[in-house]
N, CA, C and O atoms as CSV, one atom per row, in Angstrom:
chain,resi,resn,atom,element,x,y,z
A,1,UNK,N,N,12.040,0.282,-25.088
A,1,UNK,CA,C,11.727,1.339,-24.165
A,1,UNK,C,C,12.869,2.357,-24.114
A,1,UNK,O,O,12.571,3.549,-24.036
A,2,UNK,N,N,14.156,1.981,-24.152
A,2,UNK,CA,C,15.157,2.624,-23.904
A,2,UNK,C,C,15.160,3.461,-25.364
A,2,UNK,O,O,15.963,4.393,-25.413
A,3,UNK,N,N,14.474,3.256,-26.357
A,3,UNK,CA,C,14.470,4.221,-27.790
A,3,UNK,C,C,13.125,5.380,-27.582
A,3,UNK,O,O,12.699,5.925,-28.600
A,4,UNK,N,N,12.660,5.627,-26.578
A,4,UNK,CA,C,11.947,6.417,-25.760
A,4,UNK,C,C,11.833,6.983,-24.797
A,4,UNK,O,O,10.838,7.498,-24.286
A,5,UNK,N,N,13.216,6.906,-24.368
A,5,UNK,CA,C,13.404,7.221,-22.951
A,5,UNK,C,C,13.333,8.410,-22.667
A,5,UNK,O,O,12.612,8.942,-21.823
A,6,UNK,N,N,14.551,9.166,-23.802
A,6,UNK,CA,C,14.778,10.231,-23.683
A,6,UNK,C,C,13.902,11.256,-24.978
A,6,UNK,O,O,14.520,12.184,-25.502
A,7,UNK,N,N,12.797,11.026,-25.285
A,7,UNK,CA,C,12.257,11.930,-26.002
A,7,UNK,C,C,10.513,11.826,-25.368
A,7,UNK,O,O,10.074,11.168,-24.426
A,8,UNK,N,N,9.815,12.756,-26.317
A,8,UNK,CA,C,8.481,13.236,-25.458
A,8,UNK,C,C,7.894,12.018,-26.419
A,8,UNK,O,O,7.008,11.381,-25.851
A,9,UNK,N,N,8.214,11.557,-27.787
A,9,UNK,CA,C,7.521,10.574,-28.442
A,9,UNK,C,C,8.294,10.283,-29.302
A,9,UNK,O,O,9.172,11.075,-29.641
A,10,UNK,N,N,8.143,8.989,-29.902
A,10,UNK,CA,C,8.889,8.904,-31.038
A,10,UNK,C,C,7.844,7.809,-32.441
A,10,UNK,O,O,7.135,6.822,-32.238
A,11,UNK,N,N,8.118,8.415,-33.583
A,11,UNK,CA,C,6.711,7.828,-34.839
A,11,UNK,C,C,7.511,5.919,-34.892
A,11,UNK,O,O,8.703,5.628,-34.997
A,12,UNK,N,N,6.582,5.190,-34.799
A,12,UNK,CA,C,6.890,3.746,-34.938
A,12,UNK,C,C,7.787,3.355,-36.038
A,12,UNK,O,O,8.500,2.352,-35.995
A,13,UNK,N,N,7.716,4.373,-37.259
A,13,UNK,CA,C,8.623,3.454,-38.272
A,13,UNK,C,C,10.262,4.133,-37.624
A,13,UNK,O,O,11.264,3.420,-37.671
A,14,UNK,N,N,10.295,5.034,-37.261
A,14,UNK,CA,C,11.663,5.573,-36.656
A,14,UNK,C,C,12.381,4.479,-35.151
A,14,UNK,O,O,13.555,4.289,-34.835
A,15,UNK,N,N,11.118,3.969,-34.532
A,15,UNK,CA,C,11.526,2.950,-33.524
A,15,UNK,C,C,11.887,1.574,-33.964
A,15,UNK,O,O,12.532,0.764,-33.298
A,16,UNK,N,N,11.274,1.353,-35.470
A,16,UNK,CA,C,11.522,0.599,-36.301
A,16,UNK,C,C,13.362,0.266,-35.996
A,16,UNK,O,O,14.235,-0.264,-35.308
A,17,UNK,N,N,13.029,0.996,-37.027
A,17,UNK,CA,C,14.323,1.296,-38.130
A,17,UNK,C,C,15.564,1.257,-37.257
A,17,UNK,O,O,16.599,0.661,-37.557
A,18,UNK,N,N,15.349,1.978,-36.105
A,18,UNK,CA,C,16.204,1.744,-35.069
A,18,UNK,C,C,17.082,0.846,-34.324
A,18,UNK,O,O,18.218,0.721,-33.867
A,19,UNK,N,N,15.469,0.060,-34.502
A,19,UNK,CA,C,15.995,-1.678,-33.528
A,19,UNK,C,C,16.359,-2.488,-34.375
A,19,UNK,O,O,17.107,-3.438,-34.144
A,20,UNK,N,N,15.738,-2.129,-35.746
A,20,UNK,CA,C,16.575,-3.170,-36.845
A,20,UNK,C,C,15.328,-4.273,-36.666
A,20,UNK,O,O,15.598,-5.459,-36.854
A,21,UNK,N,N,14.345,-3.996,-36.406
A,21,UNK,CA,C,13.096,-5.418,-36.247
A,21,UNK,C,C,11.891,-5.516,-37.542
A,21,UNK,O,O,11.969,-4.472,-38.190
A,22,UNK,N,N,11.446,-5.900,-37.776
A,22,UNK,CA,C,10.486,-6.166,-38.649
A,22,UNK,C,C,8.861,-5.435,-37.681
A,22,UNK,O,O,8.509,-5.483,-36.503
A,23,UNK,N,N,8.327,-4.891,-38.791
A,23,UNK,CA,C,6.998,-3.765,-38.160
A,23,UNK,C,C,6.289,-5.156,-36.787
A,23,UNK,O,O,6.018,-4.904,-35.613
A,24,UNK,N,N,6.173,-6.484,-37.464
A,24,UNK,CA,C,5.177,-7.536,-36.721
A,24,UNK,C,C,5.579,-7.788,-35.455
A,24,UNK,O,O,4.793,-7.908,-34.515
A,25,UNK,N,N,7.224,-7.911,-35.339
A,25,UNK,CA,C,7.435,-7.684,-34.217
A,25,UNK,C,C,7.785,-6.867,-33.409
A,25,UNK,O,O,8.019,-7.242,-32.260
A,26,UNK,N,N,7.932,-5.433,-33.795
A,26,UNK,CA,C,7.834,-4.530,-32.987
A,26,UNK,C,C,6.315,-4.476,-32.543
A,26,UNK,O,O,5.944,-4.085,-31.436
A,27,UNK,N,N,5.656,-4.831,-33.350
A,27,UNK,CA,C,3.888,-4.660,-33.136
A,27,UNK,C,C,4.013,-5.321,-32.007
A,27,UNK,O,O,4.336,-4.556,-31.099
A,28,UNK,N,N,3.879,-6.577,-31.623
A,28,UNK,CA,C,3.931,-7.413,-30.845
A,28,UNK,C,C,4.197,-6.918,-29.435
A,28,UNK,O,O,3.321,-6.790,-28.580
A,29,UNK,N,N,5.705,-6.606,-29.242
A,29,UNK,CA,C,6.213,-6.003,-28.165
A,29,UNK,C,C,5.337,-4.984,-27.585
A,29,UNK,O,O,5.115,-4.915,-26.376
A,30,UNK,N,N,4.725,-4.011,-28.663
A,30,UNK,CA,C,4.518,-2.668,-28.375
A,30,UNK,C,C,2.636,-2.989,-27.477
A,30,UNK,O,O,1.912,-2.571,-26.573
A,31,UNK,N,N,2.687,-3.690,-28.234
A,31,UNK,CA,C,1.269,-4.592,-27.567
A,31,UNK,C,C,1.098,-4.917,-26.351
A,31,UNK,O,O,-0.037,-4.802,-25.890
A,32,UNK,N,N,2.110,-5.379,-25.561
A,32,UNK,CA,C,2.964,-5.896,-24.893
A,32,UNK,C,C,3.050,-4.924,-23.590
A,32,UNK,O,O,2.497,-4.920,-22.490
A,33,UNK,N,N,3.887,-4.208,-24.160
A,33,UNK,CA,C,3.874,-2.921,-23.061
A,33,UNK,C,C,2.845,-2.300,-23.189
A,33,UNK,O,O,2.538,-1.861,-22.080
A,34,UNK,N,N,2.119,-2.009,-23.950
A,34,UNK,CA,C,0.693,-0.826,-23.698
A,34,UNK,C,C,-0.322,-1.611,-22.837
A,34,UNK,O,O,-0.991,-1.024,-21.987
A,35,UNK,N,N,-0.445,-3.064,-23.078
A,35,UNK,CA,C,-1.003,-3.734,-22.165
A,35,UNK,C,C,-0.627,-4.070,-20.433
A,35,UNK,O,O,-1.460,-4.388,-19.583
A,36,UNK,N,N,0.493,-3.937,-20.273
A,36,UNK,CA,C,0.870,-2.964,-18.911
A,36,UNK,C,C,1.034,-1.752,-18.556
A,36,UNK,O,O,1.339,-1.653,-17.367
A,37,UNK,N,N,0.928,-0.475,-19.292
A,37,UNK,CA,C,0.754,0.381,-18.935
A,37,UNK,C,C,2.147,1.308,-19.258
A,37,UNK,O,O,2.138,2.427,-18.746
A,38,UNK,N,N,3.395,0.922,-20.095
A,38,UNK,CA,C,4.851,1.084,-19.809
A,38,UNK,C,C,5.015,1.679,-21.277
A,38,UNK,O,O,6.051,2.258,-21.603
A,39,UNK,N,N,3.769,1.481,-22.288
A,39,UNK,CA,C,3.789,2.401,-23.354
A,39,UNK,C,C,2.283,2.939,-23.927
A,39,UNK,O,O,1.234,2.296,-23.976
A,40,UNK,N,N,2.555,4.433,-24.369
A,40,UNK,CA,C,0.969,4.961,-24.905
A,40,UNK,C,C,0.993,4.735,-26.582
A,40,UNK,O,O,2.057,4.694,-27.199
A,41,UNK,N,N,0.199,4.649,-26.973
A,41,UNK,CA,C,-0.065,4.469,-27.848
A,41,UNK,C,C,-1.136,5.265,-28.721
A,41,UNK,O,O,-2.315,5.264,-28.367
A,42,UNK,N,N,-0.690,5.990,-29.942
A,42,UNK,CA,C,-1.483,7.440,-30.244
A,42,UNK,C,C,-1.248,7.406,-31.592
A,42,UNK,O,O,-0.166,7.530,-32.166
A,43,UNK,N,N,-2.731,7.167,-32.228
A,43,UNK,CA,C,-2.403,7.217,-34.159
A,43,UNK,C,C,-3.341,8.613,-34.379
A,43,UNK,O,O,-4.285,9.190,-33.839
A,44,UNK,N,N,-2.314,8.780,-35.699
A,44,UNK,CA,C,-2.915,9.884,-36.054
A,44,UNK,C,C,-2.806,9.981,-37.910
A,44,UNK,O,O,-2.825,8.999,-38.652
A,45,UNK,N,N,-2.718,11.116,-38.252
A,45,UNK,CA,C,-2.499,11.148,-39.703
A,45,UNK,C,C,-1.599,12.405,-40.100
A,45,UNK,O,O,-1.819,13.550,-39.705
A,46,UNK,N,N,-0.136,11.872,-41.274
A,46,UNK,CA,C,0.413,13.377,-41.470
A,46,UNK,C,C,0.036,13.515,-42.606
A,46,UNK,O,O,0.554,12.725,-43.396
A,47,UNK,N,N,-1.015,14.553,-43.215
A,47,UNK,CA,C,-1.400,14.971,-44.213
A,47,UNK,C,C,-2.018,13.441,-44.337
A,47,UNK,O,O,-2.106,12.810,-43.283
A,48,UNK,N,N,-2.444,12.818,-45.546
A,48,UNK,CA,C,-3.355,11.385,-45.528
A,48,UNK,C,C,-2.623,10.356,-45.320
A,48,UNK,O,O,-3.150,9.247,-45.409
A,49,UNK,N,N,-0.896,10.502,-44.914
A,49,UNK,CA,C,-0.616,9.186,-44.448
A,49,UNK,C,C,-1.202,8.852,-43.135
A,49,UNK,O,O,-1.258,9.697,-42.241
A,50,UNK,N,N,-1.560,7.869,-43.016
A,50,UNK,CA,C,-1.863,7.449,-41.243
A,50,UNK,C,C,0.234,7.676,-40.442
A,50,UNK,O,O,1.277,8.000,-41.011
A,51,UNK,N,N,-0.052,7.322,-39.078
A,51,UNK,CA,C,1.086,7.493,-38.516
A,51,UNK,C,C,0.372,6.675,-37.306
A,51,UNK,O,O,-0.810,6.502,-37.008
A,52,UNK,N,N,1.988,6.113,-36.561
A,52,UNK,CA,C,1.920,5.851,-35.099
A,52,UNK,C,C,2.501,6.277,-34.336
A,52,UNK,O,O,3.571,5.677,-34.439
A,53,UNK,N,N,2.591,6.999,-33.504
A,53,UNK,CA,C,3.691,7.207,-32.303
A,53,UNK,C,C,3.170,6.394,-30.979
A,53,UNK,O,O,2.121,5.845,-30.642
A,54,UNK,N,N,4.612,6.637,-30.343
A,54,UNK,CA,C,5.286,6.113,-29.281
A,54,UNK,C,C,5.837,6.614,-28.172
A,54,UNK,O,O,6.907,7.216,-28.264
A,55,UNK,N,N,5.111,6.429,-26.758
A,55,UNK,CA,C,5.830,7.237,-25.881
A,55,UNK,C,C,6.206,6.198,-24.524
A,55,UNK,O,O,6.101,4.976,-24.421
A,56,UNK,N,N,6.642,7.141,-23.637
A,56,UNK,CA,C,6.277,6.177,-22.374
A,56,UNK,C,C,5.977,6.387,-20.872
A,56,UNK,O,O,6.538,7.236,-20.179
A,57,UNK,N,N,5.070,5.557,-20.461
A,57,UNK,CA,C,4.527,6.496,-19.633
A,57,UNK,C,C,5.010,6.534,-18.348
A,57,UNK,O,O,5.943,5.750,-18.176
A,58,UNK,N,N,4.799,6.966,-17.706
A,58,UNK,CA,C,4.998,7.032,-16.299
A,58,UNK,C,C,5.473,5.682,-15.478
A,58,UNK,O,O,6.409,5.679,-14.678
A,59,UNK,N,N,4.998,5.008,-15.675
A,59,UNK,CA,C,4.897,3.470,-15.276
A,59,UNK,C,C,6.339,3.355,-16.114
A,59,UNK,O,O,7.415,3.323,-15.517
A,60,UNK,N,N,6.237,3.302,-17.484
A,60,UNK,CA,C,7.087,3.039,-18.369
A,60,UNK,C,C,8.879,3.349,-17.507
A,60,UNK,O,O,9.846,2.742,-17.047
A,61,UNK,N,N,8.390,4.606,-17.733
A,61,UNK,CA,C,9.829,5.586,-17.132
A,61,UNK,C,C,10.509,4.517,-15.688
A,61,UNK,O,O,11.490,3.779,-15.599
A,62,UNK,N,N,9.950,4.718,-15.199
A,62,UNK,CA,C,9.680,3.627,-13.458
A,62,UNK,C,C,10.655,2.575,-14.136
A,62,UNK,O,O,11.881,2.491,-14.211
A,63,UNK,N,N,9.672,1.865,-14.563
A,63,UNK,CA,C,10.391,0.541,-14.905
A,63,UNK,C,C,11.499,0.667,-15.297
A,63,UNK,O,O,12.441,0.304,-14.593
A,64,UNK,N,N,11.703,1.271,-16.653
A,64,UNK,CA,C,12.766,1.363,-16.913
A,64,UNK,C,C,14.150,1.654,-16.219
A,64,UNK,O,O,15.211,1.091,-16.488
A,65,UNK,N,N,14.006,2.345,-15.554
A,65,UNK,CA,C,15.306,2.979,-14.296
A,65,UNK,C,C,15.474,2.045,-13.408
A,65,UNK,O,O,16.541,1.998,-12.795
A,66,UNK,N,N,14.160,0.850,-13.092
A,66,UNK,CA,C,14.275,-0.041,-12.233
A,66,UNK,C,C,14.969,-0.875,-12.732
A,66,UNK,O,O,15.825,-1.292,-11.952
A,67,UNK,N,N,14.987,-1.396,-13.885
A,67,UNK,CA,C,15.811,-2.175,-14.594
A,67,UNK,C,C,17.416,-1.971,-14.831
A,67,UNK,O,O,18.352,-2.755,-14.677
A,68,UNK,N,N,17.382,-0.986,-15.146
A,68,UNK,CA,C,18.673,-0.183,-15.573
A,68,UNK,C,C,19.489,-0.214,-13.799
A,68,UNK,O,O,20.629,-0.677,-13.766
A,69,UNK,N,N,19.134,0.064,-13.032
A,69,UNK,CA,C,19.807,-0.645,-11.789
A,69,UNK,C,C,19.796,-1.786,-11.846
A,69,UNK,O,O,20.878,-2.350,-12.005
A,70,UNK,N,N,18.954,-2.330,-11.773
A,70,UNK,CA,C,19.945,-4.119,-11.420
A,70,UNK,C,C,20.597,-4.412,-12.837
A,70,UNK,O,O,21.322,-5.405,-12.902
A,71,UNK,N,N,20.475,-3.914,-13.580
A,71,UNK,CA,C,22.088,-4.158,-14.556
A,71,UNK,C,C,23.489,-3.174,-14.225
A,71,UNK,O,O,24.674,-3.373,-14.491
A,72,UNK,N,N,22.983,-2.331,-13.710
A,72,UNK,CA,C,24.369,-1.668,-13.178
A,72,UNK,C,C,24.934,-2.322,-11.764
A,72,UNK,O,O,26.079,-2.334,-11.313
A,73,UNK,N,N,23.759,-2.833,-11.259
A,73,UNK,CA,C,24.427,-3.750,-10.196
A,73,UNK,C,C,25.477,-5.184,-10.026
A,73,UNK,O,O,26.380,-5.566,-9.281
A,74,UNK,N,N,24.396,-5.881,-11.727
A,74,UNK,CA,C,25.026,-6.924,-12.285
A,74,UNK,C,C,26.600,-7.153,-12.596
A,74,UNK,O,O,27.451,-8.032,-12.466
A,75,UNK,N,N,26.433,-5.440,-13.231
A,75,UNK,CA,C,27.828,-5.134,-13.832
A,75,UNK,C,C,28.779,-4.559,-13.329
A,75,UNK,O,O,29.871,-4.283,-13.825
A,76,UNK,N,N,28.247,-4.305,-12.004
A,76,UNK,CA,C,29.183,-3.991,-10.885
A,76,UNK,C,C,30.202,-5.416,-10.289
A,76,UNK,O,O,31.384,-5.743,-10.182
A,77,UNK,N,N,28.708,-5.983,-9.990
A,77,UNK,CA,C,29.179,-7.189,-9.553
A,77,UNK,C,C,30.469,-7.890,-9.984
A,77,UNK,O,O,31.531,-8.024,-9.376
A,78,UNK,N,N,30.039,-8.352,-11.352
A,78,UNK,CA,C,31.247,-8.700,-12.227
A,78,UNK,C,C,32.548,-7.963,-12.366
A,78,UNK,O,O,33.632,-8.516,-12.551
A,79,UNK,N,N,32.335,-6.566,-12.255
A,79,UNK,CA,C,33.977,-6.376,-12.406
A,79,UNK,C,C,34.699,-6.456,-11.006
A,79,UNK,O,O,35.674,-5.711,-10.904
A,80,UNK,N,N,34.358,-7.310,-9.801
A,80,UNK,CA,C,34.704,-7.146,-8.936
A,80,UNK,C,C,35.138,-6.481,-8.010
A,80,UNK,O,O,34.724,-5.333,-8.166
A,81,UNK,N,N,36.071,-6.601,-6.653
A,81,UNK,CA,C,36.230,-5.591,-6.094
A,81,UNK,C,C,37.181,-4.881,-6.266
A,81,UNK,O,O,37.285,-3.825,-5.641
């Protein structure tokens, strides 16, 4: 999610390549979140290759920031007072 955060979409083999994962399990994940609502999911074609992109939605965004606090909290925690 966080390889989407900051853009309007991004094409699946670029989210790939990114995370360093194999297509099956990014598939998986991406499955994952579209089935809660935290990613869209939109194929299309450039010239006769097929393509996938990747965005995130509203929900997505949410979550994400929700998360991203309680790790800044975590990591607050730990470096003490």
């Amino acid at each position: 999610m966080a390889c989407l955060a900051k853009v309007d979409r991004a094409e699946f083999r670029f989210v790939r390549e990114a995370l360093v994962v194999r297509a099956a399990t990014l598939s998986k994940q991406v499955a994952l979140l579209e089935a809660v609502g935290f990613v869209e999911v939109t194929k299309g074609h450039v010239g006769k290759q097929p393509r996938t992109w990747l965005s995130l939605t509203a929900a997505g965004h949410a979550a994400l920031s929700r998360y991203l606090t309680v790790l800044r909290a975590i990591v607050d925690g730990a470096q003490g007072p």
